[in-house]
C-alpha positions in Angstrom: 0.0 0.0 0.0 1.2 3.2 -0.7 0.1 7.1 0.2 0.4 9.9 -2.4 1.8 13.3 -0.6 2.8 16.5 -1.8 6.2 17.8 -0.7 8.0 21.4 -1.1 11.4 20.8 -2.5 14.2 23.4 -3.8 14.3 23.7 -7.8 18.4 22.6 -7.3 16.7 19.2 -5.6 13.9 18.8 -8.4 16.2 19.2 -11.1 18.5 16.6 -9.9 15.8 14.3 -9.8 14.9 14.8 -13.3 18.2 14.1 -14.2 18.1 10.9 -12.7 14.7 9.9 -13.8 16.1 11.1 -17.0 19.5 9.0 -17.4 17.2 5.9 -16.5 18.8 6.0 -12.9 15.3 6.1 -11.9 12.2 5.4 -12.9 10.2 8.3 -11.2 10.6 11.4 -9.1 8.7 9.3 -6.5 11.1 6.4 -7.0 14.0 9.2 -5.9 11.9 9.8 -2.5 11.3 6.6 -1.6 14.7 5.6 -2.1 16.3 8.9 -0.4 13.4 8.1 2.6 14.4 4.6 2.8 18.1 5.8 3.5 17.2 7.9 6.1 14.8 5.2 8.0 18.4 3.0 7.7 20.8 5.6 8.7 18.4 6.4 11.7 18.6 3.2 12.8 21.9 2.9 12.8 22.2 6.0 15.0 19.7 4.1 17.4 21.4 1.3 17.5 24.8 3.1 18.1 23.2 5.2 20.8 22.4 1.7 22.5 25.3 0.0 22.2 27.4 3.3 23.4 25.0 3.2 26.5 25.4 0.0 27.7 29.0 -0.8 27.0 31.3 -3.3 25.8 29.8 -6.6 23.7 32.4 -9.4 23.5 30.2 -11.0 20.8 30.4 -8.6 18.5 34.3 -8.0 18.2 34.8 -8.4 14.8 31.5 -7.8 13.6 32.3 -4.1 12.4 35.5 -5.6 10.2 33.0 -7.8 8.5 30.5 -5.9 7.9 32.8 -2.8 6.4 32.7 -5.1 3.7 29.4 -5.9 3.0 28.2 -4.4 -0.4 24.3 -2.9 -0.1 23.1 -2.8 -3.5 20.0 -1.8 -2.4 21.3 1.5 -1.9 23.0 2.0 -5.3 
């Protein structure tokens, strides 16, 4: 299911849009949004999850889990 919304954005921010829709790097301006939202949703939950693990120290389990990860590709972000 999905909502339509209407948004204010700066002409610099619509135009580079465009020119992703319009190199086929996208198939819509909404497409841009919901990619750039779903970003945001991820990088916020990294910060929570950061916040937590700052708060309540030291996790044996997960030495060496930042090493493997640094190497993960996410293509869903491309």
């Amino acid at each position: 299911m999905s909502k339509q919304i209407t948004v204010r954005l700066p002409d610099e921010l619509v135009e580079f849009m465009d020119q992703l829709v319009a190199a086929d790097k996208a198939s819509s301006r909404a497409t841009v949004v919901a990619r750039a939202m779903e970003r945001e949703r991820r990088r916020e939950l990294a910060a929570r999850d950061l916040a937590i693990l700052t708060e309540h120290g030291d996790y044996p389990d997960f030495e060496g889990l930042a090493p493997a990860a640094s190497g993960t590709v996410l293509t869903d972000l491309d």
